[in-house]
C-alpha positions in Angstrom: -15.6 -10.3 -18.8 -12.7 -8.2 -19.3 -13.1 -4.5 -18.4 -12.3 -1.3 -21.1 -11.8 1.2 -18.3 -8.6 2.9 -18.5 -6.6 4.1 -15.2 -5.3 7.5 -15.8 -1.3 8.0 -14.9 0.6 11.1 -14.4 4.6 10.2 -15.1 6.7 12.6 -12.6 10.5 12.2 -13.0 13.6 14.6 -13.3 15.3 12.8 -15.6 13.9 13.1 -19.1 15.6 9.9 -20.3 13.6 8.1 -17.4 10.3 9.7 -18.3 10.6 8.0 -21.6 11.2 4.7 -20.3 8.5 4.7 -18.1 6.0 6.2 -21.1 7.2 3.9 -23.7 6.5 0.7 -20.6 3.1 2.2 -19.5 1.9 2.5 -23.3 2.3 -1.2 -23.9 -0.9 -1.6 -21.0 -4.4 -1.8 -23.0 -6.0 -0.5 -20.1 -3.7 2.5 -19.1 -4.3 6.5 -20.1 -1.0 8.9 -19.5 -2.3 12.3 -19.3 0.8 13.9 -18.8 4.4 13.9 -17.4 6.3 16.3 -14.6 9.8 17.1 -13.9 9.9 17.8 -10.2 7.4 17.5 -7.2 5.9 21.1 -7.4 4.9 20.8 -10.9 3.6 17.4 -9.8 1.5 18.9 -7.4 0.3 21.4 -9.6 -0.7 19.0 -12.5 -1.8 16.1 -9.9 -4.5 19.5 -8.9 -5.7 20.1 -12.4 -5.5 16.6 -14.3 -6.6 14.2 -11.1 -4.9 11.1 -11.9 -5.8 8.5 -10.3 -2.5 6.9 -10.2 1.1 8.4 -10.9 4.6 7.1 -10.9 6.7 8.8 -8.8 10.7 9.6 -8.3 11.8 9.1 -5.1 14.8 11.7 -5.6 14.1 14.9 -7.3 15.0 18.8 -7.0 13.4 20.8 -4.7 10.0 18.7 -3.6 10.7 15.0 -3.7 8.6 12.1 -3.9 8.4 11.8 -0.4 7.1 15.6 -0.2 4.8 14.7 -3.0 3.2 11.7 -0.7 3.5 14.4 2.2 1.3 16.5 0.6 -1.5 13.9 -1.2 -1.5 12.8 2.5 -2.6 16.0 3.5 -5.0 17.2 0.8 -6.7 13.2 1.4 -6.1 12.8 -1.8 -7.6 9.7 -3.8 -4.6 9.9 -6.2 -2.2 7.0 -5.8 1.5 6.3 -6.5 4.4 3.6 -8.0 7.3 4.7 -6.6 10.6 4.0 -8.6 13.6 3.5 -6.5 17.2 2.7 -7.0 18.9 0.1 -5.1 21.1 1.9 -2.7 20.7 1.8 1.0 19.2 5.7 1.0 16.8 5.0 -1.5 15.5 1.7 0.9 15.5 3.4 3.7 13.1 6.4 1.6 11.0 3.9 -0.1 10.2 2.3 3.6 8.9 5.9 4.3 6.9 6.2 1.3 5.3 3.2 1.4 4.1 4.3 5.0 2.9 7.3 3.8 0.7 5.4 1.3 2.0 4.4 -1.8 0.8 1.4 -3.6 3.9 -0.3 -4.2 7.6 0.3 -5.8 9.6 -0.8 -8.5 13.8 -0.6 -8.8 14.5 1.8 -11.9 16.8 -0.1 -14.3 20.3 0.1 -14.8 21.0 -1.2 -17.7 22.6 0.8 -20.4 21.0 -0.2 -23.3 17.5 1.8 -23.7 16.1 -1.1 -25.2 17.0 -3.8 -22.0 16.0 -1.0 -19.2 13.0 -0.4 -21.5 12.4 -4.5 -20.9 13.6 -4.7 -16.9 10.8 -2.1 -16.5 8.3 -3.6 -17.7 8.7 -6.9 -15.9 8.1 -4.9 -12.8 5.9 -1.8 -13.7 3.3 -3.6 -15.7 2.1 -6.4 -12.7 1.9 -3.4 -10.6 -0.5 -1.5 -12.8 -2.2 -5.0 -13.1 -2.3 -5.3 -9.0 -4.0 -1.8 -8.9 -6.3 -2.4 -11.7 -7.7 -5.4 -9.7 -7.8 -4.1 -6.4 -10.4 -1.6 -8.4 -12.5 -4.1 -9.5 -11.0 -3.8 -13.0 -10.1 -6.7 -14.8 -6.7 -6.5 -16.4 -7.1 -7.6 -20.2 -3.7 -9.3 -19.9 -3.2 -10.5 -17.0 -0.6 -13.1 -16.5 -2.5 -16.3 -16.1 0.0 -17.5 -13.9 -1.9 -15.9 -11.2 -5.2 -16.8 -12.4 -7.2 -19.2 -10.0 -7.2 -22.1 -12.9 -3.2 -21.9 -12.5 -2.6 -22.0 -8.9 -5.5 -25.1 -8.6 -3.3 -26.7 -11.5 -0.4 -26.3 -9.2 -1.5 -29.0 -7.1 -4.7 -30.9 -8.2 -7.1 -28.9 -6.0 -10.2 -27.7 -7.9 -11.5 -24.2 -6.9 -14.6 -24.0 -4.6 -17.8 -21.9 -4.3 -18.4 -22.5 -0.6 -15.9 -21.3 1.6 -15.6 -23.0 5.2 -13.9 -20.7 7.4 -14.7 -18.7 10.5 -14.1 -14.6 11.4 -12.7 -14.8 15.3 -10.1 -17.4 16.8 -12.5 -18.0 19.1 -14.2 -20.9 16.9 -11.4 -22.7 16.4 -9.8 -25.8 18.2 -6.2 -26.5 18.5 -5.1 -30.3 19.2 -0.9 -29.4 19.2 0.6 -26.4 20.7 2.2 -23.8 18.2 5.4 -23.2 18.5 6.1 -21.2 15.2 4.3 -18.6 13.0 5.1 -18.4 9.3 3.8 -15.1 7.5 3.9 -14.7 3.6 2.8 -10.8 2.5 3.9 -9.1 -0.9 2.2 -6.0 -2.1 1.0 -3.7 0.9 2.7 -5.7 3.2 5.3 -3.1 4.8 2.6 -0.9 5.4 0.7 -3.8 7.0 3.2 -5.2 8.9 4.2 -1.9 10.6 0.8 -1.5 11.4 0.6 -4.8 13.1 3.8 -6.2 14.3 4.4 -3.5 17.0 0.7 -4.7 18.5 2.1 -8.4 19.4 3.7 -7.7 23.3 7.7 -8.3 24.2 6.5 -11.6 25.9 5.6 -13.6 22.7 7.0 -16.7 23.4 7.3 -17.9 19.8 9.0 -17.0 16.8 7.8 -15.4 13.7 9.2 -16.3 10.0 8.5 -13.5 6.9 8.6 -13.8 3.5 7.8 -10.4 2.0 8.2 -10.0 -1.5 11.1 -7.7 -2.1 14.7 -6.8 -3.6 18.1 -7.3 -1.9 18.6 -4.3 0.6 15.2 -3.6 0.6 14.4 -6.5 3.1 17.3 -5.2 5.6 15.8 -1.5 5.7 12.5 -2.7 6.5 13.7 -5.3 9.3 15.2 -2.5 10.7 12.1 -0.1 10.4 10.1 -2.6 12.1 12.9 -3.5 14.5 12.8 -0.1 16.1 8.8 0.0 16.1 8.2 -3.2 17.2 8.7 -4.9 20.6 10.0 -8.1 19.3 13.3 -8.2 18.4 13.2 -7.7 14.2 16.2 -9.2 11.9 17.1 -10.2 8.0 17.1 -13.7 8.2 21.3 -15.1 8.3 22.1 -17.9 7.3 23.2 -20.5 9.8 20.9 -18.4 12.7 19.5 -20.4 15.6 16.3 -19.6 16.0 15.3 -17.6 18.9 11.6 -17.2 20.7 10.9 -13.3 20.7 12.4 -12.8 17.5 10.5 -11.8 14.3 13.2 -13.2 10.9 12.2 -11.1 7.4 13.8 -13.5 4.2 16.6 -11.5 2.7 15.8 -10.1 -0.6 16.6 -12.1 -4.2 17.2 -15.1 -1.4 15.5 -17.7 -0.6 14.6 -18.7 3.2 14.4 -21.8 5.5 14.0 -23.5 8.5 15.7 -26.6 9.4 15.2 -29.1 12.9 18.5 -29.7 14.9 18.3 -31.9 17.3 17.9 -29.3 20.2 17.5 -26.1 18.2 15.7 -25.0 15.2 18.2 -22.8 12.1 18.0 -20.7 9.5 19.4 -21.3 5.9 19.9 -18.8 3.4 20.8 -19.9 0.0 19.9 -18.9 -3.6 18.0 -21.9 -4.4 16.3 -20.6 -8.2 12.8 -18.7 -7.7 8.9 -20.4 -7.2 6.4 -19.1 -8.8 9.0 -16.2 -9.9 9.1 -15.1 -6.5 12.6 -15.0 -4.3 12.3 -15.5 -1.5 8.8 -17.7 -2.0 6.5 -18.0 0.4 6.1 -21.9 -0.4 9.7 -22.4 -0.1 9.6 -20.8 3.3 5.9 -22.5 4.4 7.4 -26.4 3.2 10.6 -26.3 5.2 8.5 -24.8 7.9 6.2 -28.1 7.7 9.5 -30.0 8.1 10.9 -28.5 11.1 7.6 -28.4 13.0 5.1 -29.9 11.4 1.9 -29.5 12.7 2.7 -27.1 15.3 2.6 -23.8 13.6 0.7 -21.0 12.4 0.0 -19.8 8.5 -0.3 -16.2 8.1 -1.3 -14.9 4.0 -1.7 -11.2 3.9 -2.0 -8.2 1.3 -0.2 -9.0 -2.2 -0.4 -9.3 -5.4 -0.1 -13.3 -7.1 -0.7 -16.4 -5.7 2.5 -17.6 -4.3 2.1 -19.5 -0.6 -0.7 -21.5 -2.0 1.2 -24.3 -2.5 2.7 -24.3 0.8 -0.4 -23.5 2.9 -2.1 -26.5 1.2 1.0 -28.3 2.6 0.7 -27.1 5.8 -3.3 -27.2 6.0 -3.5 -31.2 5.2 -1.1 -31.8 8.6 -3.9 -29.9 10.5 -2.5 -26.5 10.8 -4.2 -23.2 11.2 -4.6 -20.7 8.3 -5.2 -16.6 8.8 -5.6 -15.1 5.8 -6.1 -11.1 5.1 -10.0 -10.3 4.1 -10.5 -8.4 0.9 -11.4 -4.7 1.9 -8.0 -4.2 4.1 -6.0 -5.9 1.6 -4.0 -3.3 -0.6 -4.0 -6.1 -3.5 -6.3 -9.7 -2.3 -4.5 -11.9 -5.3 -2.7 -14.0 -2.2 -5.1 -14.1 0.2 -8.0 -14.3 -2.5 -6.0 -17.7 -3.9 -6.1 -19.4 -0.2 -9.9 -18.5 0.4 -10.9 -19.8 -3.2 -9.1 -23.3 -2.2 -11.0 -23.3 0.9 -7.4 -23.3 2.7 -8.5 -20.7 5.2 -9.8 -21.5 8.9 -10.2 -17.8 10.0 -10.6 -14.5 7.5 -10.2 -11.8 9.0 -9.3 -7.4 8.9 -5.4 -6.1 9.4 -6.6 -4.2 12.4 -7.2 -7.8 13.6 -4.5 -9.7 12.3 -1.7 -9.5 15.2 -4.9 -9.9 17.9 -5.6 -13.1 16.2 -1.7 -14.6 15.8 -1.8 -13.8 20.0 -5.0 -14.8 20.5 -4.5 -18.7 18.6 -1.0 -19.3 20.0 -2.4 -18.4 23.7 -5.1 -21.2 22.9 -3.1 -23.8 21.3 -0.9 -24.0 24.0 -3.7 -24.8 26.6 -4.3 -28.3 24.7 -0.8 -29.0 25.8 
């Protein structure tokens, strides 16, 4: 049943051109209310107090208190009221949007730059709209138009696999049994997932012996800022995947942004490709892209990882890897900022363990330490 709630959305930008764009995109959602727009952070503040929105889009840059003091401040007032943040594609705005995603906003989307009002108009809503849709659903409200390319019925289409009521999987590592030694981990995250994975990645110790393949959904640029970020948290050794790359133990490799990523098998040594193979499921880099080559180079011997984000790309690619016998983590549904990826690999009965981001890295550890007892 399809939901008439309406989210209510506070537009804050300094540009007025930009406040237009983003109005004219927001009032083509059914289920959206804008209850008013502001041209800087303090007025934003001051209107987020009085109107309580329960979601805004938010400038990074602006005059005098910018979008990161905005977050600064929601932070501290435990506010409920959530942000979009729009970003351009420069290294400075990265490296903010990293920030402002760890100070809790939902998700970001790359402000235009075409010319024409009518194309930036377009290249917004691409991106805004699936974001509104993502927040909409992770409050229980059912997006009237929601792309059925990330409905269930679509993803079990993708490959033949009906959707189940009964789901077989367990909540510790504990339960499972390993009959091959993993020697690789391959994570696929979107929506939430920086957030997530700087929460996590720092847990797994310097000693890991194995290493760990990312896809996280994002832009060019984007992708190096947050290997970076989680490079100087982290005591694993954090890089943008590079085409050509041998793969090391110890090292954690993020696929680049508007690329795609893979793994191939030398004869001694394991490498990493980079190329712009065209998108899968609209997503590059794809998850399934990433997960198949990873059931080429090791085949049984890995790990599958789905956490927070929005979509159902890595279903194809975990089914892939699931029929060869390997284990599947995916995120449960209360510590997921958006369950559409994780949702899709429970409802195919995909998963072997469900489990809480707190527990997530404690897991990965805990099933490579016990895999490699068998062998």
């Amino acid at each position: 049943m399809q939901s008439t709630e309406r989210v209510r959305i506070l537009v804050v930008d300094d540009s007025v051109l930009y406040r237009k764009v983003v109005r004219d995109v927001l009032k083509q959602h059914p289920q959206v209310e804008i209850i008013g727009v502001a041209s800087d952070g303090k007025v934003a503040l001051e209107k987020i107090e009085l109107l309580k929105p329960q979601l805004i889009t938010l400038d990074i840059e602006m005059p005098g208190i910018d979008g990161l003091g905005v977050l600064r401040e929601l932070k501290d007032r435990a506010s409920d009221t959530k942000a979009i943040m729009l970003s351009s594609q420069s290294g400075h705005s990265a490296m903010s949007t990293m920030t402002a995603l760890q100070l809790g906003a939902f998700d970001f989307v790359l402000k235009p730059e075409e010319e024409d009002y009518q194309a930036s108009q377009t290249a917004l809503a691409k991106k805004l709209l699936p974001c509104i849709d993502a927040y909409l659903s992770k409050h229980i409200i059912v997006p009237e138009h929601a792309e059925t390319a990330n409905s269930f019925a679509a993803a079990a289409a993708f490959y033949s696999e009906p959707i189940v009521e009964d789901f077989d999987y367990v909540e510790s590592s504990q339960e499972l049994e390993f009959r091959e030694p993993i020697r690789a981990v391959a994570i696929g995250i979107s929506t939430g997932g920086p957030a997530a994975l700087t929460q996590e990645l720092p847990k797994i110790l310097g000693d890991f012996p194995l290493p760990i393949f990312i896809v996280q959904h994002m832009p060019p640029v984007f992708t190096k800022s947050l290997a970076e970020d989680l490079n100087r948290l982290s005591q694993l050794e954090v890089v943008e995947g590079s085409d050509g790359a041998i793969v090391q133990p110890g090292t954690v490799y993020i696929a680049p942004g508007g690329l795609q990523m893979a793994v191939i098998r030398n004869k001694d040594s394991f490498e990493i490709q980079i190329n712009e193979d065209p998108p899968e499921r609209n997503c590059r880099p794809s998850v399934d892209y990433l997960f198949r080559s990873i059931s080429d180079a090791y085949g049984n011997r890995c790990l599958a990882v789905i956490m927070t984000g929005m979509g159902d790309d890595g279903t194809a690619g975990v089914h892939l890897l699931s029929s060869t016998g390997v284990k599947v983590i995916a995120q449960d549904e209360p510590s997921s900022t958006v369950f559409g990826m994780p949702r899709s690999i429970i409802h195919h009965n995909l998963a072997d363990l469900v489990c809480p981001l707190n527990h997530i890295a404690s897991e990965i550890t805990s099933c490579v330490n016990m895999s490699r007892r068998t062998g």
